[in-house]
Every structure is written in C-alpha cells, then in structure tokens.
N, C-alpha and C positions, 0 to 999 in steps of 0.2 A: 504494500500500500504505500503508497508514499511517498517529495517532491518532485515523487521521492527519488530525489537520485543519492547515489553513497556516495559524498563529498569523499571516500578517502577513495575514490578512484583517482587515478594520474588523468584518465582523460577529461574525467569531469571538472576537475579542477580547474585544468588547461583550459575549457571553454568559459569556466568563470574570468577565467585571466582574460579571454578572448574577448569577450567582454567590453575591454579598452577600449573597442575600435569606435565609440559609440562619441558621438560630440556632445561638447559640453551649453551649461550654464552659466553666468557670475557669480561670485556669493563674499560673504564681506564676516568679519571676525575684529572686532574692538577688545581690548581688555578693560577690566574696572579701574577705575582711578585711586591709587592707594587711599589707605584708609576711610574710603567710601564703605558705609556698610551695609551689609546682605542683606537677604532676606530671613528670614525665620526657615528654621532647618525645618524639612517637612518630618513629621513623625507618623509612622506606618508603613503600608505599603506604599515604594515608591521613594522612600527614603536612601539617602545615599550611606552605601556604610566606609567606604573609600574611594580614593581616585588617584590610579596611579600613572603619570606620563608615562607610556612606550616609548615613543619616536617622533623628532621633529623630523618632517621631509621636507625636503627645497622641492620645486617645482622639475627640477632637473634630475632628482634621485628618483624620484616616480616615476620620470619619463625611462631612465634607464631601469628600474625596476620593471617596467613596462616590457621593455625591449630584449630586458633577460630571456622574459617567458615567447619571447617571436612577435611580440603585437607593439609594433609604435604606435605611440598615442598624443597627443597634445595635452600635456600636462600644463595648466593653466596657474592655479596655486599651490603656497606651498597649504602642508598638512598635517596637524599636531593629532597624533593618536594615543587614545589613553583609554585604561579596563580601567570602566567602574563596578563596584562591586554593592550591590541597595537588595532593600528588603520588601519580598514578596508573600505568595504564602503558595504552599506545597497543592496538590489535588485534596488534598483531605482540611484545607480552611486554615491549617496552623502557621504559622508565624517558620519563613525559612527567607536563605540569601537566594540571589542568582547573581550572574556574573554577566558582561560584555564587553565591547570595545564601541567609543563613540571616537568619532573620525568627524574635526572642525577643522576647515578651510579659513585661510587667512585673503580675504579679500576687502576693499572700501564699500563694497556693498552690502547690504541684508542679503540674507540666506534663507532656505526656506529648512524645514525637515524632514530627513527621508529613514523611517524603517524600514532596514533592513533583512528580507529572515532568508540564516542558509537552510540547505537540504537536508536529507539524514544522515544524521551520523550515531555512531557508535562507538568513537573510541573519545572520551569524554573532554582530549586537549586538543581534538580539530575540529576548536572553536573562534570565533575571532577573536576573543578576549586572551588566546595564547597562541597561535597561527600564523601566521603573516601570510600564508598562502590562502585563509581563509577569509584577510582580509582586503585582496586583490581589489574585488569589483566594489567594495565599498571605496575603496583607494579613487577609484575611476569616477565613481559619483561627488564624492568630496573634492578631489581638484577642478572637478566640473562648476561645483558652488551648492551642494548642499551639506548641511549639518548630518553627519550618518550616525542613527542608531544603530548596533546591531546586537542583539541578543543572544546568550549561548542558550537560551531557557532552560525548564528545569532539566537536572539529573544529569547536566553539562558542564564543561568549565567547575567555578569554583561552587556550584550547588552541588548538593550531595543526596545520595541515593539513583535510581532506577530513572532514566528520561519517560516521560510518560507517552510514548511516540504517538502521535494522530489524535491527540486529546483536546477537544478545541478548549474549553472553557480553560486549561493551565497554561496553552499555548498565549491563547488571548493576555490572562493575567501577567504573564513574564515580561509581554511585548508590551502591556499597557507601564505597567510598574518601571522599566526600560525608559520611556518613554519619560515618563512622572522626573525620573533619576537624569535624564537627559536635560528635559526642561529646566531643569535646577539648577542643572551646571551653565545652563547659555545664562541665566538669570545672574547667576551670581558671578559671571566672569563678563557681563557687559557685553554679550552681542549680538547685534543688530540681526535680529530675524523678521523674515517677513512675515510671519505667523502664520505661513503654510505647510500642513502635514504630508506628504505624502507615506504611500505604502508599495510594497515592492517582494516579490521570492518568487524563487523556482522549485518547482516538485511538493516538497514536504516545506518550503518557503512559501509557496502557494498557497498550501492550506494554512499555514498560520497567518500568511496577510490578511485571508479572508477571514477566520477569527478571528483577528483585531478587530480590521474592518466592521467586523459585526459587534463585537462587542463597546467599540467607542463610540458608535453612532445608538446602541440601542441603551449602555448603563453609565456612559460619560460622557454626554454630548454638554455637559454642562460646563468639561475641564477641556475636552479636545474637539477640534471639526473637522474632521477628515477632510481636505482636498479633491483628492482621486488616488485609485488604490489600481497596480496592475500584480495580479495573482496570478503566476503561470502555472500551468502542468501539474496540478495539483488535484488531490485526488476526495472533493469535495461530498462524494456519492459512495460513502463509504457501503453503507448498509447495503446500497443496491448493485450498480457497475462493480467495485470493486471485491465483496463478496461473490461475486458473478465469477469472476475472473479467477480469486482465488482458490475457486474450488471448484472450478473447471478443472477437466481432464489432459489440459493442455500446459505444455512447459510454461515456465517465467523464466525471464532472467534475472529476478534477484527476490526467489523465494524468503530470503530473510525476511523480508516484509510482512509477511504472514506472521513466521515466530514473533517477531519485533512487537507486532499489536496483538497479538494472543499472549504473552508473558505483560508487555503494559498495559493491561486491562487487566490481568487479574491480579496485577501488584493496585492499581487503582479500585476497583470493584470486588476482588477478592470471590469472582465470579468459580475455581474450584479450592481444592481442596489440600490437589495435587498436581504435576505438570502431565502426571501420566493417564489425567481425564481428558485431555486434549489432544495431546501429542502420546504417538505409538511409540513404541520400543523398538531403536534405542535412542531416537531423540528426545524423549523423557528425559533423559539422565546428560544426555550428551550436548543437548543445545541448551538449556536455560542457566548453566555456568557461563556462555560463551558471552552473555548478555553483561559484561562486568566490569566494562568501558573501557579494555583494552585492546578487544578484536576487532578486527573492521567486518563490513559487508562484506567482502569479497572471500575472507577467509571463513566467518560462516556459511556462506555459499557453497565451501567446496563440502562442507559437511552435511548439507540436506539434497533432497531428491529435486531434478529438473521440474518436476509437476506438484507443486505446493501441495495439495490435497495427498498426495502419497506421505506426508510425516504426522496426518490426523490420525487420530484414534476413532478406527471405520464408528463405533456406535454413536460417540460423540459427533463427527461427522455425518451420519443419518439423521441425527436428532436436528443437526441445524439445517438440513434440505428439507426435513419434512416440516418443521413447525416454523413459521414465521413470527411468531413470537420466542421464539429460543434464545434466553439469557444474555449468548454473544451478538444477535443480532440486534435484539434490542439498545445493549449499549455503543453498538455499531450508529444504530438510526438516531441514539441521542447527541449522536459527533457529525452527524450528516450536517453540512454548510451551504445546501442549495437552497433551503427553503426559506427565504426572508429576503426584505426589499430595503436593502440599499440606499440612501439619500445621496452621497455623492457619488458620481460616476466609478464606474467599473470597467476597464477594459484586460478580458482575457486571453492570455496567449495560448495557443494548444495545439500540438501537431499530430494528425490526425494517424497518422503508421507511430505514434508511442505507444510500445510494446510494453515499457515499466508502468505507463498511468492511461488505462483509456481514455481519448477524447469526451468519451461519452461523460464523463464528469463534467469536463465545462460545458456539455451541449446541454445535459439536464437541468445544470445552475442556470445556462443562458436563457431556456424556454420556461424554467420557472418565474426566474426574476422577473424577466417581462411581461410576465404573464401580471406580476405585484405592481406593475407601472415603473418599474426602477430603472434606469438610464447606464444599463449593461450593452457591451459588446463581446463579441467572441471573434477574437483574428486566430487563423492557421496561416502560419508565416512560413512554414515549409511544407505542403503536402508528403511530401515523399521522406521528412527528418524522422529519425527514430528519437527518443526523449534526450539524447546528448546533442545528438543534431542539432535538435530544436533552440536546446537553449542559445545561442548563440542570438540567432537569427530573432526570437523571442526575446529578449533584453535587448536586445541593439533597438529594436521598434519600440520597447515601453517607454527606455531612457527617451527615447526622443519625442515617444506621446507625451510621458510628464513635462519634458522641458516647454510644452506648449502651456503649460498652466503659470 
C-alpha cells in the first residue's frame, strides 16, 4: 500500500534528486532584531522541544550538490537547514516527540510555506531530519523560495516506537504539529512570509498530504488555510483499490506493503492476538522482527512471496473476502481519504501503468470529490511511467502548478 514508494531504493531516490530540474520561485528570510522579544512558547502539541542548525548552503553548494546527483539546477538562494524536534501525540492521544528538518531560504522577499511529506520508509534515519539525501527535493523547493517543512512522522527519526504506516489521522497530526513547530520558528526568527500554505508528497507522501489536507481544513481552519495541496501516487482507497490489489492473485513488486499495514494496524488497533492470525508460517515469526527500523523494503522483499496474498493465513484471508465488515477492513475504510470535499484546490498526479499504487485511487478520490463540488483535478503526466517513472514527470508539473499560486 503505499506512496508508496521505498525511499531506501537508489533509484527512487535519484528521481527525488531529479526533481531539481523543476524552476523556481523568490522567497525572502529577515532575522529578528537582537533583543526584540518573542513570542510566548506554545505549550502542547506543536511545541518546539529543540532546534538544531545542520547546514548553511550558499547558492552554489546546492547547485553543485545538484550536479553531484547528474541534475543541474539553478540554485537561486542560499539555505539554512535545521531538525527540529516538538511535541505531538502518538495514535493512542498520549503526549510523545516527532522529529524533522525545516529548510528556510534567505531571500528580500516573503516566502510562502510548503509541507513536505516523503515516501515509505522503514529504516527509521532515512529521514530528512538525519539524511541529506532525503533532503534533496526539499533542497530544490527552498532555493526556489519557499519555507520547507518536512516531517519524519511518527515511529521515524527521533520518535520512538513502530511508524504507524497508512494511518491518516497520526499522519495528519505529525504534519499539523510540524507545521505548529515550523510557524514558531518563522515567528520568532522575523521572517517575512506571505502567509501561504502549501502541501506536496509522492506515494505514501501522497497520502499524508491528503491527511493534512483534510485535517486542516476540517479541525484547524481557524490556525491554518490551506492554499492548494498537490498529493501524488498515493494510495487514498485503501479499503477498496488497494485491498483489491492486495489480495489478488497476482505478483507486486513490493509486497512489504501488505506486512507494513497488517503489523501497523495491529500495533494501532491491536486488531489480533498474535502475528500468526494473519500471517502463515513462517512469516509469522520471520517478518514482524524485520519491522525494527533497521531493514529496508527491499531486503524484506526478498523474504516474502511475489503475490502478497501467499504470506496470509488462508482462514484469516477467507474471512476478509467473504465479510465486508471484517475487523481489517473496517479499519482499512476508517483510513480511506477519498471521501470528503476539499475547500482549497487539489490537483493530483497519477500514472496510470503504476504497478506499486493503482491509478484507481486518484480516479475514485477524483469522481468523488467532484461529485462534493470541491475544485479537484487529476493529471497523468506519463501514461506509459511505472510509479518511479512517474515521479519525476509528476513533481516537475506540481512544482510549477504551485508556483502559479
């Protein structure tokens, strides 16, 4: 299920990098006037609990960072990047950290705001708040001229425990709280924004823009106002399309996705007992260790069957084909993100041959939403791009729909 693409692939990476080719914005960065004083610390969610500078960039070290990875770019400003680390609250309402990297451009103009969300990952420090390679495309948005959040959410970076993968309401929370912690620092360091949000991710970035998305316009329209939000490839029809897919008789290419959200769902819901009511023997015993933030996709991959539905436990897989109310489905359909209308625009990217996320997730969000009156679109930017193709061609287009706002 999922942005899902496995950020710890080399090639996906590379098309994040790829990314560069995309033109920029202006954006502007003031500092506060010594002994000017701040604002009141926020206390709660959304609180900052540190901030620690990474890197100053000149305009010319991005451009050759750029050029490292094969992609010239016009590097415009330079880029101060820095993990902060603020307080959110875990799937279960308690009081815990998360961690990121916010990436502020030094330009004379205001800047606007752009969240960031990467794809799946699994190994818990390829994140942008300890990555560098993960913070490529945010790299490319910021010397372009916006303020970048980017969130490692929970059970990533320096939060602790299990990621709760495809869980929109924790995903929402991280990115809002992110967000909260972001605002706090342009406030308190004096710079000039233009008080526009935007929203942005590919795959399993996809889906959590569209959680935000949802969540700020439906339980914070009072603190933020969404601009426009571009969600790619993202696998929004959980319960329906991609239950479909997953338990079909046909291969995937990166069956972890299955284990990924059958282990995050019953560390969230606590839906069995054991892993070996779901999963058959011997990935019972053999894959829910692998979940531990040290493996990647790829190296779980080599340990499960080409056709996801081959590592179920046949009865527990009966039981979810015959009843459509069955325990995993239901909390499938309670993560489903097509059904709700939108106030600011939406445009989605989706290429129609991705093999990791069917199209059909953005076609159903697309025929719903407008069905609600909400001011959605759906681009396929490459017919013929498999879901790594795509991104490229898919970000090159959002970067330059947003920069029209």
């Amino acid at each position: 299920m999922n942005y899902m693409m496995d950020s710890t692939s080399k090639q996906l990476r590379r098309l994040w990098a790829f990314a560069a080719a995309i033109t920029f914005l202006c954006s502007a960065c003031d500092s506060a006037e010594p002994g000017e004083e701040g604002p009141e610390p926020r206390i709660g969610r959304g609180a900052t609990v540190s901030v620690e500078k990474l890197a100053d960039k000149t305009a010319e070290e991005i451009r050759a960072d750029m050029e490292d990875v094969g992609i010239p770019i016009q590097a415009r400003f330079p880029v101060t990047v820095y993990k902060v680390v603020y307080e959110t609250v875990d799937t279960h309402d308690e009081v815990t950290i998360a961690s990121g990297a916010l990436l502020v451009p030094k330009s004379p103009t205001p800047v606007p705001l752009l969240s960031l969300q990467h794809g799946t990952v699994l190994v818990r420090t390829r994140v942008p708040s300890s990555d560098e390679p993960q913070r490529l495309l945010g790299m490319v948005f910021a010397t372009g001229g916006y303020i970048v959040s980017m969130p490692d959410l929970l059970g990533l970076g320096d939060s602790p425990g299990l990621h709760p993968y495809v869980h929109a309401k924790s995903s929402a929370t991280a990115v809002v709280d992110m967000l909260r912690a972001s605002s706090d620092f342009v406030v308190a360091e004096a710079i000039e924004s233009t008080g526009q949000l935007f929203l942005i991710g590919y795959s399993q970035g996809g889906y959590t823009a569209m959680a935000a998305h949802r969540a700020l316009e439906t339980e914070h329209a009072d603190e933020f106002t969404v601009t426009a939000s571009a969600p790619m490839a993202g696998p929004y029809d959980l319960s329906g399309t991609m239950a479909e897919v997953m338990t079909s008789d046909q291969p995937h290419p990166a069956p972890y996705y299955l284990a990924y959200a059958l282990i995050a769902y019953n560390e969230i819901y606590e839906l069995h007992d054991s892993p070996s009511r779901f999963l058959k023997s011997p990935y019972d015993t053999t894959i829910p260790p692998m979940f531990d933030g040290t493996r990647s996709g790829i190296e779980i991959n080599r340990e499960l069957p080409e056709i996801p539905r081959d590592m179920l436990n046949p009865m527990e897989l009966a039981a979810f084909e015959a009843d459509p109310d069955h325990p995993f489905r239901q909390r499938l359909r309670e993560n489903d993100l097509y059904d709700w209308a939108p106030q600011a625009p939406i445009r989605m990217y989706h290429c129609s041959q991705d093999t990791h996320v069917s199209i059909n997730n953005s076609e159903k969000a697309l025929s719903r939403m407008l069905e609600l009156g909400a001011d959605v679109e759906l681009v396929n930017p490459l017919p013929v791009g498999d879901h790594f193709a795509c991104a490229f061609f898919s970000l090159t287009l959002a970067k330059n729909w947003l920069d029209t706002f």
